[in-house]
C-alpha angles and dihedrals in degrees: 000000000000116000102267123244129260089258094050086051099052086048094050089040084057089041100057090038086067090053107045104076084065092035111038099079095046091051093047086049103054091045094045088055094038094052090245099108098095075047102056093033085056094052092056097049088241097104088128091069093073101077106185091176103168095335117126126215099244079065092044095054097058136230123307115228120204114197134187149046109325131202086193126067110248088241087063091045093057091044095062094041082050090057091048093056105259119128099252088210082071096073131089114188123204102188115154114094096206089049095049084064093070094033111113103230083187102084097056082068109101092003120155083196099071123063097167142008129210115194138200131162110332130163110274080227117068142137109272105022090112113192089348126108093235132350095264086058087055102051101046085055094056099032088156089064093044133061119247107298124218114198113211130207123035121311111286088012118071113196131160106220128142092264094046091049092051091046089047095057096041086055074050096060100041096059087045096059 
């Protein structure tokens, strides 16, 4: 594409500017989760803005949330995310399977919290899966509103068990790195 002319630039300047306001927050979002936000900040000559502070990066990252019916208790789960080198603290665990059914899934969309979730069995009807047929099809369908999703289990049969836990965090840590 040819550089644009001063004219063009001042239009798409004015242009973005309209959208911004609708299209700032999801943007920050995506590169923030996918490790891209210095990057962008930098490309915009506003680096400065992102002020870690103290903050480390296990903070940073967000929480992990693990959903769905478990055949392990949640003490043995962050013990072997503990062995695998995850702080276990970062880890919120939603495992009961009649109390998934009230839970809003809803609030885990857009979320700065959340850097990452990890699902097993949970009911197709729940608060907050919109026009999807669960919360894991939404969010496969609007992977720019979700964290990164895990699914655990085998395809075509989610299942939380030790092995599928450990599995699920060294697939984790691969899309991380």
């Amino acid at each position: 594409m040819p550089p644009l002319t001063k004219q063009e630039l001042d239009d798409l300047a004015s242009a973005m500017l309209e959208r911004m306001e609708d299209e700032l927050l999801p943007a920050l979002t995506i590169a923030n989760r996918t490790g891209e936000l210095e990057g962008l900040l930098a490309s915009l000559g506003m680096d400065d803005l992102l002020d870690r502070g103290d903050r480390d990066d296990a903070d940073a990252a967000g929480r992990i949330i693990v959903i769905g019916q478990s055949m392990v208790p949640e003490d043995k789960l962050r013990s072997i995310a503990r062995r695998r080198g995850f702080d276990p603290d970062r880890f919120e665990f939603r495992l009961e399977y009649e109390r998934l059914k009230h839970f809003d899934f809803g609030k885990i969309r857009g979320s700065m919290g959340y850097a990452a979730i990890l699902a097993g069995p949970i009911p197709h009807s729940t608060p907050g899966t919109a026009e999807a047929s669960s919360f894991i099809a939404r969010v496969e369908r609007n992977p720019q509103d979700y964290p990164i999703l895990i699914r655990l289990g085998r395809p075509g049969a989610l299942k939380i068990s030790s092995n599928s836990f450990k599995r699920g965090l060294i697939e984790l840590e691969t899309a991380w790195c």
